[in-house]
C-alpha angles and dihedrals in degrees: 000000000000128000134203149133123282117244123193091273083072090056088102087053106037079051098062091032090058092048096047086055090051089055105042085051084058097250111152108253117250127175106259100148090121105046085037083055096045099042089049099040090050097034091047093046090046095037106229086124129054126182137189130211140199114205128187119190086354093307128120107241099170140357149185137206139197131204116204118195131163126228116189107282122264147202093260096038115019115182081055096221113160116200113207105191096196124145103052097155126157111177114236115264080053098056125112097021101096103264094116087050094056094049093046085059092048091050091055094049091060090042086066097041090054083048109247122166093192128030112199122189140167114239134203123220090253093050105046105077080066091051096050091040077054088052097259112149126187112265138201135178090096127106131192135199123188136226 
């Protein structure tokens, strides 16, 4: 198995990857090819996502994002950098078998590189007995409205 990080030649891939993960989670498909190509082309090429790969025989099996975004600094976190784990997909024949665990690792290394006091993420059932192996807990405090 070989990692690393995805680069803009993997947009293609990371598109259909992220699809397939909407789906498995029971989402109703919509045809998003076009906004998915243009988030992953501009956030790579800026950097404020990051995203990690596992390959086997030159094809991509799981990956991983992050999303890095700043909010203005605080008393409690002051360089204000906000880590968003999303995209943790193995396909199925790879699952269960510790890729999604070693690039989750690789994802919060660079979380604290980047300098990120807090990394949030939303998990599915089947993904959150590895969160909370990694330390993740439910938290509350915050409160959404949509649009």
């Amino acid at each position: 198995m070989e990692f690393r990080k995805a680069t803009l030649g993997d947009t293609p891939a990371l598109v259909e990857l992220r699809k397939q993960q909407l789906i498995d989670e029971g989402l109703p498909f919509r045809n998003i090819d076009s906004e998915l190509r243009d988030y992953f082309s501009s956030a790579i090429a800026e950097g404020s996502f990051i995203a990690w790969l596992a390959l086997e025989n030159g094809s991509i099996v799981a990956t991983s994002g992050l999303c890095l975004y700043r909010l203005p600094p605080s008393f409690f976190d002051p360089a204000g950098v906000v880590a968003h784990i999303t995209n943790m997909f193995t396909a199925k024949p790879y699952r269960r078998k510790g890729l999604a665990a070693a690039l989750l690792t690789k994802i919060l290394d660079e979380a604290r590189t980047a300098g990120a006091s807090v990394a949030r993420l939303h998990s599915s059932a089947d993904g959150k007995p590895l969160y909370q192996k990694f330390g993740f807990s439910d938290s509350s405090g915050y409160m959404a409205l949509k649009f």
